[in-house]
N, C-alpha and C positions, 0 to 999 in steps of 0.2 A: 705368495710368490708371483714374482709378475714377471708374465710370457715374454722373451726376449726372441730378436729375429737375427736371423744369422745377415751378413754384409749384401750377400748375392741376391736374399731376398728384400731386401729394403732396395736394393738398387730395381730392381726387377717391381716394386709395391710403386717407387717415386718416377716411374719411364727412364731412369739415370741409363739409356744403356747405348752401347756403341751400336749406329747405324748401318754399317759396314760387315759387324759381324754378327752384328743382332745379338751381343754376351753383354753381361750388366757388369758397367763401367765401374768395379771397385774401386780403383785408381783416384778418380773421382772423389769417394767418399773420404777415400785415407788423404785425401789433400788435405780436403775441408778440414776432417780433423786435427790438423798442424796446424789451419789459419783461425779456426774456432775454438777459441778453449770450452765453449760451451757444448762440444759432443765429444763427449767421453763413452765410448764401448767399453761391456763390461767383456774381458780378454779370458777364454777358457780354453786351454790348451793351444795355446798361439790361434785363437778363431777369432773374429768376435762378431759380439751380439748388441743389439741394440735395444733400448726399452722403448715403448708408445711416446714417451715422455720425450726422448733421443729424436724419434723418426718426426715426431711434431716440429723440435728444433729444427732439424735437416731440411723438412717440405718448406717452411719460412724461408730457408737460406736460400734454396734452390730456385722456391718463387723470385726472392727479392734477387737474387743473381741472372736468373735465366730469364721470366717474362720481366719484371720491371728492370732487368738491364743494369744493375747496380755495382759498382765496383767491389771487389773485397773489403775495401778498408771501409766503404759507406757502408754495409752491409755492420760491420763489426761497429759499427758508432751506432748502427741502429739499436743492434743485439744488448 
């Protein structure tokens, strides 16, 4: 079985979090996953979770987004 991480903590694992109020920006996440089809949370009880496999995608996305500045759609031609 493989450990899955709830949204709050991956946001909270990748620094995704609002500056302002210091809370991990899920907003964020559930963006990404309407412009990504490549992160799918596995959904338990309206939660969700992510696997190692998920948050490795996401840390790529958020590098190529945030430090190398990349637009969504370059990012998704990289992916």
């Amino acid at each position: 079985m493989e450990k899955l991480i709830s949204i709050s903590q991956v946001s909270k694992l990748l620094n995704i979090i609002n500056p302002k109020t210091e809370k991990p920006s899920n907003y964020t996440l559930r963006y990404w996953e309407k412009q990504f089809k490549q992160i799918k949370p596995i959904i338990i009880k309206k939660r969700r979770y992510y696997s190692e496999k998920q948050i490795n995608v996401i840390r790529l996305i958020k590098f190529l987004l945030k430090d190398k500045g990349m637009t969504i759609i370059g990012v998704k031609k990289v992916l």
